[in-house]
MIFI-949271 format. One line per field, with one value per residue: x, y, z of N, C-alpha, C, O in turn; residue number from 1. Coordinates in Angstrom, 1 decimal, padded with zeros to 4 digits. Example, Ala and Ser with C-alpha at 12.3 -4.5 7.8 and 13.67 -1.06 7.14 Angstrom:
! MIFI-949271
n.u [013.2:012.8]
n.v [-005.7:-002.2]
n.w [007.8:007.1]
ca.u [012.3:013.7]
ca.v [-004.5:-001.1]
ca.w [007.8:007.1]
c.u [013.2:012.9]
c.v [-003.3:000.0]
c.w [007.8:007.9]
o.u [014.2:013.4]
o.v [-003.3:001.1]
o.w [008.5:008.0]
num [1:2]
END
This chain:
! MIFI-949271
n.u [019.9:020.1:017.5:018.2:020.0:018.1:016.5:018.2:019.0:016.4:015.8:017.8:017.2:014.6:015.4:017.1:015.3:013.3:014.8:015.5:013.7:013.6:016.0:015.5:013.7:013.2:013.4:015.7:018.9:021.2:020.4:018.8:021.2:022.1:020.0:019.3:017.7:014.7:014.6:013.8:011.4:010.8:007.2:006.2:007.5:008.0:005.4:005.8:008.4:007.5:005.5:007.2:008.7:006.3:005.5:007.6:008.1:005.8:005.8:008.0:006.3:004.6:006.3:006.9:004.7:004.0:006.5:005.6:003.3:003.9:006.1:003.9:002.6:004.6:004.8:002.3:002.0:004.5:003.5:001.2:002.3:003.8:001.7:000.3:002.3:002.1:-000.3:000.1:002.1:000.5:-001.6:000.2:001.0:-001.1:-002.1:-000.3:-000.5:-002.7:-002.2:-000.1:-002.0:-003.4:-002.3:-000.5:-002.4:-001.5:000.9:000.1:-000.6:001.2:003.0:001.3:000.7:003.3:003.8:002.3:003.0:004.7:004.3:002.9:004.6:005.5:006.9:010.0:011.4:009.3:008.3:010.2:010.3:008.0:008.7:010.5:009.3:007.8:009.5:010.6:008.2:007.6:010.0:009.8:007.6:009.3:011.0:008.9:008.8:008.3:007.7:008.0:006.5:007.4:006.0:006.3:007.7:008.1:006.3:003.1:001.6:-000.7:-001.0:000.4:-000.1:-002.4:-004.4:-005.8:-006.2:-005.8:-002.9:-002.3:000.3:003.1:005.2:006.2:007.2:006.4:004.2:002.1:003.4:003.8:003.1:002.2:002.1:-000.4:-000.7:001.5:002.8:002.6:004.5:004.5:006.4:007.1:004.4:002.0:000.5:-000.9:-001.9:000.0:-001.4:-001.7:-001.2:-001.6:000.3:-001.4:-001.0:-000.8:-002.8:-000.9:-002.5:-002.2:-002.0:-002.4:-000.4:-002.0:-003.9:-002.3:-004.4:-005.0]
n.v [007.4:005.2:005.7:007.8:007.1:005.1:006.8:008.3:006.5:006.0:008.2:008.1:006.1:006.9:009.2:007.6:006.0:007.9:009.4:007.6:007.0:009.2:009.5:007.5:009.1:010.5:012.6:013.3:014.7:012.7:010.6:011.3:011.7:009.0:007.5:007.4:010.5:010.7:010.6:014.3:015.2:017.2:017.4:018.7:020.5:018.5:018.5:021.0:020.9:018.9:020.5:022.8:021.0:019.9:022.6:023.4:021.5:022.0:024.6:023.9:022.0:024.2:025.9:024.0:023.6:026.2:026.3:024.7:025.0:027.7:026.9:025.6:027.9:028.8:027.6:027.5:029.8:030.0:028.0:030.1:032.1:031.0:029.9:032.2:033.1:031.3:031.9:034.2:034.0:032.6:034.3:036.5:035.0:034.0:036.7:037.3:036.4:036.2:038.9:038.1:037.0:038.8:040.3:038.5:037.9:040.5:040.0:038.1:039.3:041.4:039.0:038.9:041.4:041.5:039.3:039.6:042.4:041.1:039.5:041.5:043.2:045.3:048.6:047.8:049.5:050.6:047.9:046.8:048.6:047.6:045.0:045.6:046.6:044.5:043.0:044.0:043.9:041.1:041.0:042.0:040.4:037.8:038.9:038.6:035.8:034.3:031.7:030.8:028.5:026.4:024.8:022.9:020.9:019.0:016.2:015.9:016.6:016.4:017.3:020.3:020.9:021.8:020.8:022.1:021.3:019.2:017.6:016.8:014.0:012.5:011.4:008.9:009.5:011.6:011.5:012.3:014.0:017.3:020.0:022.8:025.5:027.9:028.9:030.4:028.0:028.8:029.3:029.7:030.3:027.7:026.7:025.9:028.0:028.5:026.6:025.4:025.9:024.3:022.4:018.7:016.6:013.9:010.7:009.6:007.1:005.2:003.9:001.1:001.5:-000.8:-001.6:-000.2:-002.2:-003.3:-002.8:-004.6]
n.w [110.5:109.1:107.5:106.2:104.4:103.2:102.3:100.1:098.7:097.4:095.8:094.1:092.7:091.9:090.3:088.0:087.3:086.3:084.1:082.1:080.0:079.2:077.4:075.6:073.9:071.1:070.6:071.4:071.8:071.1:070.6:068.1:066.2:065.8:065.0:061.4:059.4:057.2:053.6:052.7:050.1:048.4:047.0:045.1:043.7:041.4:039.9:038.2:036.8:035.2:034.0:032.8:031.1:029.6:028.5:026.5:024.4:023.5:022.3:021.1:018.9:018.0:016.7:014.7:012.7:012.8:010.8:009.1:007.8:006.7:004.6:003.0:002.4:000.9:-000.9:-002.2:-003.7:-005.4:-007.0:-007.5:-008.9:-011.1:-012.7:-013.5:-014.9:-016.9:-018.2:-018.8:-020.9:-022.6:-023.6:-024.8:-026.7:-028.3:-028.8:-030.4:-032.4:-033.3:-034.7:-036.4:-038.6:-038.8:-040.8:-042.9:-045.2:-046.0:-046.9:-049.2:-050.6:-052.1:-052.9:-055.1:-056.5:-057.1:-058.8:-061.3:-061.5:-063.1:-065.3:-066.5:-067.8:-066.5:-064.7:-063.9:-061.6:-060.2:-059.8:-058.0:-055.7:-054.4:-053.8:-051.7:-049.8:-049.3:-048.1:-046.2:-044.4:-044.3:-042.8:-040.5:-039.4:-039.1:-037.2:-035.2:-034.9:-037.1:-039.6:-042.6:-044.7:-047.2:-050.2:-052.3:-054.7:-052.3:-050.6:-050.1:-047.3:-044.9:-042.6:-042.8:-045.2:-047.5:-049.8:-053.0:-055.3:-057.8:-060.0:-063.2:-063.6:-065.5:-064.9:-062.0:-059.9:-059.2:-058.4:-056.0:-055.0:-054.0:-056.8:-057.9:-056.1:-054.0:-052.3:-049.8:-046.1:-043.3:-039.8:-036.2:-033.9:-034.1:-034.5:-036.6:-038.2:-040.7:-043.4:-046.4:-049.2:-052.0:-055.2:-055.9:-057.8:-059.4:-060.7:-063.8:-065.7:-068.3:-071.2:-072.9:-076.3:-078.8:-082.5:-085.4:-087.0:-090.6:-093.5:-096.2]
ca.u [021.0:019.6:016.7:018.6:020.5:017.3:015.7:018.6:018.9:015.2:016.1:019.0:016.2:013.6:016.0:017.5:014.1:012.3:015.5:015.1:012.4:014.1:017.3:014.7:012.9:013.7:013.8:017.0:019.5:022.5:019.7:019.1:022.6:022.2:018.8:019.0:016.7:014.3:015.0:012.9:011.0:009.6:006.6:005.5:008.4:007.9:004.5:006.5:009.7:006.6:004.9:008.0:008.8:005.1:005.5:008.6:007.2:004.3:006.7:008.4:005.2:004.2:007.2:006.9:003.7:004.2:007.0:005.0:002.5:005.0:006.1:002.7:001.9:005.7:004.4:001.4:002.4:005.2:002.2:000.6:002.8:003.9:000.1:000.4:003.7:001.8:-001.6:000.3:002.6:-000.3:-002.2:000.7:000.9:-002.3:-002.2:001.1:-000.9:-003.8:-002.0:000.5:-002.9:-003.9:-000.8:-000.3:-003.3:-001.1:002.2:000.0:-001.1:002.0:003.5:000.6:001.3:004.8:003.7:001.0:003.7:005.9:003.5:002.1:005.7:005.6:008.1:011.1:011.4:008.2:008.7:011.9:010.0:007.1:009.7:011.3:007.8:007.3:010.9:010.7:006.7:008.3:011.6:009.0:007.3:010.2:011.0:007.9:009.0:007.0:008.8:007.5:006.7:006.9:005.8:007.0:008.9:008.2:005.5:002.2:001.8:-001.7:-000.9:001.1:-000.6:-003.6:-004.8:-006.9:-006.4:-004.9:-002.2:-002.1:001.7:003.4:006.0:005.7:008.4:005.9:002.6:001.3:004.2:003.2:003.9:002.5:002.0:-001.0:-000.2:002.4:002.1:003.3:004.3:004.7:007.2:006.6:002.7:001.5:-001.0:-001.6:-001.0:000.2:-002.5:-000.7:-002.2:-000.7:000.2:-001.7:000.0:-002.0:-002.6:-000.9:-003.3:-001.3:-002.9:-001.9:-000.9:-002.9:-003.5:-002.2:-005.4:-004.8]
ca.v [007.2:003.9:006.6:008.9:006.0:004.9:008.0:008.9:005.2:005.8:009.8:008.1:005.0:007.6:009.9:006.7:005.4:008.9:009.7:006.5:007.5:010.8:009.0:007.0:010.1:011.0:014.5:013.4:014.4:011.4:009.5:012.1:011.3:007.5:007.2:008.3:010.7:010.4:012.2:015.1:015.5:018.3:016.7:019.8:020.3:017.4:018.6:022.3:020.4:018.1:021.3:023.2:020.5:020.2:024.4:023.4:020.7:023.2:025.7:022.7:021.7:025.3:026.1:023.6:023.9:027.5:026.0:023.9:026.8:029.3:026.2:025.7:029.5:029.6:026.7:028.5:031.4:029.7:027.7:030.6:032.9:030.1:029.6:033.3:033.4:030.8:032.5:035.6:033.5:031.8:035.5:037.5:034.2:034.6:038.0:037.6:035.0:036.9:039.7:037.4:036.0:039.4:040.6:037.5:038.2:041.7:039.4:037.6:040.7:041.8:038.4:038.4:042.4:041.2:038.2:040.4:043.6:040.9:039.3:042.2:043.9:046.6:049.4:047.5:050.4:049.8:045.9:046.9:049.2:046.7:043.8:046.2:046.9:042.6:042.0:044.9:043.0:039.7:040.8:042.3:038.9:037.0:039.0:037.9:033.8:033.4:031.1:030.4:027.1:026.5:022.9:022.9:019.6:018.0:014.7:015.6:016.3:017.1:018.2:021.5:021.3:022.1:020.4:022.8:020.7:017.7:018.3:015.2:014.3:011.1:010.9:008.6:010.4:013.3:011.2:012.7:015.5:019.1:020.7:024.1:026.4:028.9:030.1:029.4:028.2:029.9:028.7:030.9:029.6:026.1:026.1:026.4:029.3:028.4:025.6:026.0:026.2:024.0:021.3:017.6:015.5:012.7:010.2:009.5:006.1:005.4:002.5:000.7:001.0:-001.6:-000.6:-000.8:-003.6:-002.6:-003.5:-004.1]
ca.w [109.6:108.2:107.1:105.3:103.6:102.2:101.0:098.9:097.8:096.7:095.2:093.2:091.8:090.9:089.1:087.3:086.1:085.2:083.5:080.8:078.8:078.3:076.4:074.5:073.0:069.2:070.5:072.2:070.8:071.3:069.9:066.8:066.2:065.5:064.0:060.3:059.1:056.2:052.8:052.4:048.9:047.5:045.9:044.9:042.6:039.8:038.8:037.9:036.0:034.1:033.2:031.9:029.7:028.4:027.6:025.6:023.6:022.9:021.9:019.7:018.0:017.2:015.5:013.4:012.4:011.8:009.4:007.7:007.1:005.8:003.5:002.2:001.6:-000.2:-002.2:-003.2:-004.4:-006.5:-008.1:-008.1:-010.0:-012.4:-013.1:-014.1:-016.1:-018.5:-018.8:-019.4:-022.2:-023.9:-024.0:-025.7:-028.2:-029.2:-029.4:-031.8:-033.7:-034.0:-035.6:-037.8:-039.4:-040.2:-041.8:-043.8:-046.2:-046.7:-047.8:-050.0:-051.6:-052.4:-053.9:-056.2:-057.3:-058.0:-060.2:-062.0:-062.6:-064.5:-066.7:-067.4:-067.8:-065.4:-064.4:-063.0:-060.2:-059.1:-058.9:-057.0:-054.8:-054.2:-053.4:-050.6:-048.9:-048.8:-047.3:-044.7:-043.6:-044.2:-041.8:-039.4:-038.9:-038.5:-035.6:-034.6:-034.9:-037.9:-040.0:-044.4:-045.2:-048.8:-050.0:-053.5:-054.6:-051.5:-050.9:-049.5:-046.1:-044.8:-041.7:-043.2:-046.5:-047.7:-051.6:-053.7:-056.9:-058.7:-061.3:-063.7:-064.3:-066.3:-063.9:-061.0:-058.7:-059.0:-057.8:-054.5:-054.7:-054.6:-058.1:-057.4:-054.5:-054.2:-050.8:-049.0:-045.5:-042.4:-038.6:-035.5:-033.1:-034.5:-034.6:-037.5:-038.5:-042.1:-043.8:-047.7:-050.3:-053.0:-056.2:-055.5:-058.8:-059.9:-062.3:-065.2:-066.4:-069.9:-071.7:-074.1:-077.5:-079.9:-083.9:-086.0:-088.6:-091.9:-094.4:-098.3]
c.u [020.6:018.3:017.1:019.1:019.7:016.5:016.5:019.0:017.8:015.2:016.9:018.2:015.6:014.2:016.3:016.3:013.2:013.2:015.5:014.6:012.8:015.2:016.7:013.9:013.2:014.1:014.9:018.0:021.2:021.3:019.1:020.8:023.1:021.0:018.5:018.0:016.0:014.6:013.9:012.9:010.0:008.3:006.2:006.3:008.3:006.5:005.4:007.7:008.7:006.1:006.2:008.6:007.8:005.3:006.9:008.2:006.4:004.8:006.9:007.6:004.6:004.6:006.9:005.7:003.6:005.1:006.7:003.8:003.1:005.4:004.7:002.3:003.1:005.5:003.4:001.5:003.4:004.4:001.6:001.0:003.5:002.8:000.0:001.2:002.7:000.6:-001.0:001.0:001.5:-001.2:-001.6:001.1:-000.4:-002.7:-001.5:000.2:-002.1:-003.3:-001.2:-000.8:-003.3:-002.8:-000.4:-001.1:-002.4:000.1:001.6:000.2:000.1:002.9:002.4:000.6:002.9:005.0:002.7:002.1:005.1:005.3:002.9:003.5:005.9:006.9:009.4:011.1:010.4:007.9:009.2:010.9:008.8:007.8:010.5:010.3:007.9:008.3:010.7:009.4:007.4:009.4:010.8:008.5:008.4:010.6:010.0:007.9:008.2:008.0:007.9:007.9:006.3:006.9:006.3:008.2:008.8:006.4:004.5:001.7:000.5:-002.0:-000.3:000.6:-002.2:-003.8:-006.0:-006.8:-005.4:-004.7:-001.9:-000.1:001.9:004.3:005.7:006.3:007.5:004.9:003.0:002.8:003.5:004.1:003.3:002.0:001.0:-000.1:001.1:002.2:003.5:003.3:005.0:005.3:006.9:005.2:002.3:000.8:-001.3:-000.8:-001.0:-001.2:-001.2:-002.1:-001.0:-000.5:-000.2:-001.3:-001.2:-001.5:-002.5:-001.8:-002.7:-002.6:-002.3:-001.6:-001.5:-002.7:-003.5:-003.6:-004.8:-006.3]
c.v [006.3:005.0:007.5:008.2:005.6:005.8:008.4:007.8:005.9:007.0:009.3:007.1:005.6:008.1:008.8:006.0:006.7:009.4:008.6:006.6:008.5:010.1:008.5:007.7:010.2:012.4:014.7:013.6:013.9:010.6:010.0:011.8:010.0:007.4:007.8:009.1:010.3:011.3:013.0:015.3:016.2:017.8:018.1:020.7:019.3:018.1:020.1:022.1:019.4:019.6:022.3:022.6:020.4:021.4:024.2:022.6:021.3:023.8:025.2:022.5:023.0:025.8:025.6:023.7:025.0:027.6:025.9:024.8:027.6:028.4:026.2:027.0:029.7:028.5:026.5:029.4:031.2:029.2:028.6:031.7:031.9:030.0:031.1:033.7:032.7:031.4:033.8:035.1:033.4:032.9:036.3:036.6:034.4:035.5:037.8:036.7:035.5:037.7:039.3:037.3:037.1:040.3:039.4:037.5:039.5:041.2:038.7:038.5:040.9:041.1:038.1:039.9:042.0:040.1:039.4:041.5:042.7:040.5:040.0:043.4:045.1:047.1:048.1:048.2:050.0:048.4:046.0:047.5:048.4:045.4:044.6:046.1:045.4:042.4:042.9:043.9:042.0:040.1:040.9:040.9:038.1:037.7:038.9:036.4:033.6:033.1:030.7:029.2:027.1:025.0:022.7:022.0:018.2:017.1:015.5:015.6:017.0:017.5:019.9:021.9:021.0:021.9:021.1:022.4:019.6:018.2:016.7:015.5:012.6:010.6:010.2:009.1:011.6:013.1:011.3:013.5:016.8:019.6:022.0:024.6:027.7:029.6:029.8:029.4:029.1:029.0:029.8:030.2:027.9:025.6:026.5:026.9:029.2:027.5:026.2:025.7:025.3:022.9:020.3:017.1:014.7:012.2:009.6:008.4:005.6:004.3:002.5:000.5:000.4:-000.8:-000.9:-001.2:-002.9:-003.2:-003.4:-004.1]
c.w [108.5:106.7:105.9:104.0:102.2:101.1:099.6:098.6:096.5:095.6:093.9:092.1:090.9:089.5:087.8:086.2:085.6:083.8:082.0:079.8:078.4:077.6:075.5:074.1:071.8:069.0:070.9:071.7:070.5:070.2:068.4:066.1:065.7:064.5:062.9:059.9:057.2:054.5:052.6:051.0:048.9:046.1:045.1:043.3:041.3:039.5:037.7:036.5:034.9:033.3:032.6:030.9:028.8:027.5:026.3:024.3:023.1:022.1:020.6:018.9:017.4:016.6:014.3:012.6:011.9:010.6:008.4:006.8:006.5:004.9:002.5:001.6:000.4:-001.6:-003.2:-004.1:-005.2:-007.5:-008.9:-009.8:-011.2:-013.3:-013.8:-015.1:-017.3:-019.1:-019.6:-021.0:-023.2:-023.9:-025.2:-026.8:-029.0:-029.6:-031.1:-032.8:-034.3:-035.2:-036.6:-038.9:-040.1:-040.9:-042.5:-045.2:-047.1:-047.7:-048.6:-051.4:-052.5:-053.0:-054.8:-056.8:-057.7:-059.4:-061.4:-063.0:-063.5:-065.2:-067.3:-067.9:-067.7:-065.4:-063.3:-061.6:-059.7:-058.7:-058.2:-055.7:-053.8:-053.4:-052.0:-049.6:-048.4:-048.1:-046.2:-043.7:-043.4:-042.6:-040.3:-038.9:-038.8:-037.1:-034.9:-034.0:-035.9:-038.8:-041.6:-044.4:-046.4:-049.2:-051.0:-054.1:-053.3:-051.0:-050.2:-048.4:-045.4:-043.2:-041.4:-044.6:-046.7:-049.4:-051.9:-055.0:-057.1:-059.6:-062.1:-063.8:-064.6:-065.7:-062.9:-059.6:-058.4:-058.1:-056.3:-053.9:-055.0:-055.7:-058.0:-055.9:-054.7:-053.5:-050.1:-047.3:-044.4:-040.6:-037.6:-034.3:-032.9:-034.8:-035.6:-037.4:-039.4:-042.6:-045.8:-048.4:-051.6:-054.0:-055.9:-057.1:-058.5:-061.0:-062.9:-065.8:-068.0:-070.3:-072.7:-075.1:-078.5:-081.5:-084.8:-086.7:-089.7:-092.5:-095.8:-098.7]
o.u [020.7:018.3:016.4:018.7:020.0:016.2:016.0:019.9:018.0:014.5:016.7:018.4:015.7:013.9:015.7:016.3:012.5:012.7:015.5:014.9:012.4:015.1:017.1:013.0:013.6:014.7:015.4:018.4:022.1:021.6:018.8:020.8:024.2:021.1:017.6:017.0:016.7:014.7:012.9:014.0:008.8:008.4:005.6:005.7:008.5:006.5:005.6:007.8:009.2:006.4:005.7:008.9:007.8:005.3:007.0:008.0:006.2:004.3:006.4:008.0:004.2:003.9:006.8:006.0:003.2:005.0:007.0:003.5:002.6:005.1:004.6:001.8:003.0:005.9:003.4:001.1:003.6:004.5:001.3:000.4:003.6:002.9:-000.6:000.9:002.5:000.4:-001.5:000.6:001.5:-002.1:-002.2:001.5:-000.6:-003.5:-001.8:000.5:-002.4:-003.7:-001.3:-000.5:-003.7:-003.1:000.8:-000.6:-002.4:000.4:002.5:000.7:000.1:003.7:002.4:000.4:003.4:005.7:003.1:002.2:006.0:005.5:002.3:003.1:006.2:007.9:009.3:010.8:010.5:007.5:008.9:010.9:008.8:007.3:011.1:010.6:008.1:008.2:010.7:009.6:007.8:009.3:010.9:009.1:008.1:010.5:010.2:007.2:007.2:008.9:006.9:009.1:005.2:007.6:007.2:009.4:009.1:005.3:005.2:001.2:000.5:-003.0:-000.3:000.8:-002.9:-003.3:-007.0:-007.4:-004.3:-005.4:-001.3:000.5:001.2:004.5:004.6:005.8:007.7:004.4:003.9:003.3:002.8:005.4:004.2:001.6:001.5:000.8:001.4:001.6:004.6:002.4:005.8:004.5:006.6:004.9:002.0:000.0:-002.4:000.4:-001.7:-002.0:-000.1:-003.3:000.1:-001.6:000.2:-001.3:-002.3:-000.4:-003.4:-001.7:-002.5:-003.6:-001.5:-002.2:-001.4:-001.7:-004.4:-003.9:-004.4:-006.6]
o.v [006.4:004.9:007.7:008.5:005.5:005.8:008.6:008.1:006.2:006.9:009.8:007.2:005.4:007.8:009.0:005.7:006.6:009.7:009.2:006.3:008.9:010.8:008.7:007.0:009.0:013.0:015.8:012.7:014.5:010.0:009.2:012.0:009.8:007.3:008.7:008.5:009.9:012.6:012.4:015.4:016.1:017.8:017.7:021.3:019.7:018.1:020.0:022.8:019.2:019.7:022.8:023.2:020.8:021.5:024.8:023.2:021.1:023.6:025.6:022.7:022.9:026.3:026.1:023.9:025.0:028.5:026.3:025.0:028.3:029.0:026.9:027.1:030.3:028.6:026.0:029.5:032.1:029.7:028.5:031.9:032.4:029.9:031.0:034.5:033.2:031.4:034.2:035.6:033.9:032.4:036.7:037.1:034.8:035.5:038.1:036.5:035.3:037.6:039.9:037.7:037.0:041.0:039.8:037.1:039.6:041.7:038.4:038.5:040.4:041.8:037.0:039.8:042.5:040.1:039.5:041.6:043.1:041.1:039.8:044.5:046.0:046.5:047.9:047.6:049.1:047.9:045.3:046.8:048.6:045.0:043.8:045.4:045.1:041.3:042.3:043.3:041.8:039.4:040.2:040.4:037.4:037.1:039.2:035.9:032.8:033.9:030.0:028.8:027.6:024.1:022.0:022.3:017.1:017.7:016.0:014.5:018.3:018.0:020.5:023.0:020.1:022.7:021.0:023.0:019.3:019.0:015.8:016.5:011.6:009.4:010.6:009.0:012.3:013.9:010.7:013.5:017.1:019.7:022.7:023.9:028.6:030.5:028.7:030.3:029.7:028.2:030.7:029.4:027.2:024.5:027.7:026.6:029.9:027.4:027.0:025.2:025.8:022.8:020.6:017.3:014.2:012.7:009.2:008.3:005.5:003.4:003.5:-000.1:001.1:000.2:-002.1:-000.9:-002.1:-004.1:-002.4:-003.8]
o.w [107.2:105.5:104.9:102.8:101.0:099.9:098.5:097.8:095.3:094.5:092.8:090.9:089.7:088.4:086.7:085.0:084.7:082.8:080.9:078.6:077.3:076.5:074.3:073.6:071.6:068.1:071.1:070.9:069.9:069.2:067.5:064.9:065.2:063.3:062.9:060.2:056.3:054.5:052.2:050.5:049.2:044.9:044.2:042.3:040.2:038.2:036.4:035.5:033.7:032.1:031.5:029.9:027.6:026.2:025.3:023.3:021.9:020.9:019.5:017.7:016.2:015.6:013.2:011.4:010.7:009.7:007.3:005.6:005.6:003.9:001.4:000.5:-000.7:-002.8:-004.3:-005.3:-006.1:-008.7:-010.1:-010.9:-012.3:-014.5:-014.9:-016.0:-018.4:-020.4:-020.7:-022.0:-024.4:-024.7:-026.2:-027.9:-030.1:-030.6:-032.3:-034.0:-035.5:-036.4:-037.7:-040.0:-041.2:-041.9:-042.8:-046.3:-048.3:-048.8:-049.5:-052.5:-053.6:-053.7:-055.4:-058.0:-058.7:-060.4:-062.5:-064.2:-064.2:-066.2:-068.3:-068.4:-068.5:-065.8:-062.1:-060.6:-058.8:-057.6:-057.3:-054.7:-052.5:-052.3:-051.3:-048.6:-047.2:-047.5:-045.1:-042.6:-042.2:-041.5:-039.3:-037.9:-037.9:-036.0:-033.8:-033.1:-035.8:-039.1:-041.3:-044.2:-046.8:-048.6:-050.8:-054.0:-053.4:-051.3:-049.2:-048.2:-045.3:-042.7:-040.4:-045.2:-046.2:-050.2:-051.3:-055.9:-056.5:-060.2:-061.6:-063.9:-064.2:-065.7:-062.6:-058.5:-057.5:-057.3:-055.7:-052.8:-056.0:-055.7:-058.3:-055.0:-055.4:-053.8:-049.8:-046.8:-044.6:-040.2:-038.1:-033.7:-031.9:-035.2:-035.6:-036.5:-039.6:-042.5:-046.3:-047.7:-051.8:-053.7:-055.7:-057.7:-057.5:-062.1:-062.5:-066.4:-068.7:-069.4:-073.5:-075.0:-079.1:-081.9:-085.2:-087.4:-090.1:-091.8:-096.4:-099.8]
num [1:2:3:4:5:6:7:8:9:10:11:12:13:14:15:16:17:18:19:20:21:22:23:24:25:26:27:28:29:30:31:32:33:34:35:36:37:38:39:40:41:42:43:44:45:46:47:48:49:50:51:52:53:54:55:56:57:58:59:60:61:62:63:64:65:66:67:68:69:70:71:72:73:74:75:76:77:78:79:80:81:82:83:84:85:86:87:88:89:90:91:92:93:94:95:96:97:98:99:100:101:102:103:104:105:106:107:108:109:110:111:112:113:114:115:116:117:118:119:120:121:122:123:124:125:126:127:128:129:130:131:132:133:134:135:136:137:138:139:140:141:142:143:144:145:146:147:148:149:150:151:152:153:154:155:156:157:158:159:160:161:162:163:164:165:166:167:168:169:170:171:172:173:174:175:176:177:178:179:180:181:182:183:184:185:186:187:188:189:190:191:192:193:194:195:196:197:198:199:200:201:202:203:204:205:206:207:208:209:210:211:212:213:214:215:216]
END
């Protein structure tokens, strides 16, 4: 009896101490239960969330870039065709200027047959008819911009005038005024193309001559 007593004393020890180490496992789970676990991170994840922002950023900087490119080409091509408007301007002026210069020799023509058929006292009609021909040319070049400069009365000006002679005069109001006018001159939307052909006065110095001594 004492026997049996002891064995299952010793049955109830064993169990008691093999059983210990199993409650202190981690796999236990009363003791899963108490002992927090760790947080799980996906390291694998942040390089993925780094590299979809880089591709954005990319994206971002290519845009602009291709902005500033399509600026630049629209900034060219305004240059460029501005650079063209003026070549083409300053072509069809010199065209017009060319051809003013040679139709101006024809208006001369034509006010020196008008002076000629009156001093030589020509048909009236044909003066008349002659004088219509020069206003039609004339009207024609003004719708061109060509504008008659006539110097006649006024002082001297050698950037619109042109001196082909000295005219004595006693006046001094007159000295280094134009008193006649060959040619007259001509300007084509302000620039001149011919300057006048005129004679300037020079005043003529009077020398006092004393009177003379009576003699007996």
């Amino acid at each position: 009896m004492l026997t049996s007593n002891l064995y299952a004393t010793q049955s109830y020890a064993g169990q008691t101490a093999g059983n210990e180490p199993e409650h202190g496992r981690t796999g236990d789970p009363a003791t899963a239960a108490v002992i927090p676990s760790e947080p799980v991170t996906d390291e694998s994840a942040e390089p993925s969330t780094y590299g979809a922002a880089a591709s954005v950023n990319a994206g971002v900087n290519d845009a602009n870039t291709e902005r500033q490119a399509a600026l630049r080409a629209l900034r060219s091509l305004e240059a460029t065709e501005a650079r063209l408007a003026r070549n083409a301007k300053r072509e069809v002026d010199e065209a017009r200027g060319k051809l003013v210069q040679e139709l101006l020799p024809v208006l001369d023509n034509l006010d020196r047959t008008i002076r000629a058929a009156h001093d030589h006292g020509s048909d009236a009609a044909m003066i008349e008819g002659v004088r219509m021909v020069r206003a039609q040319l004339e009207g024609v070049l003004r719708g061109y911009g060509v504008e008659r400069v006539d110097a006649v009365g006024q002082r001297f000006d050698p950037s619109v005038h042109e001196a082909i002679g000295l005219t004595q005069v006693g006046d001094p109001t007159r000295h280094g005024v134009v008193v006649q006018q060959a040619e007259p001159g001509y300007k084509l939307a302000g620039r001149l193309l011919r300057p006048a052909k005129v004679s300037v006065g020079k005043l003529v110095q009077q020398t006092y001559a004393p009177p003379r001594a009576m003699w007996r």
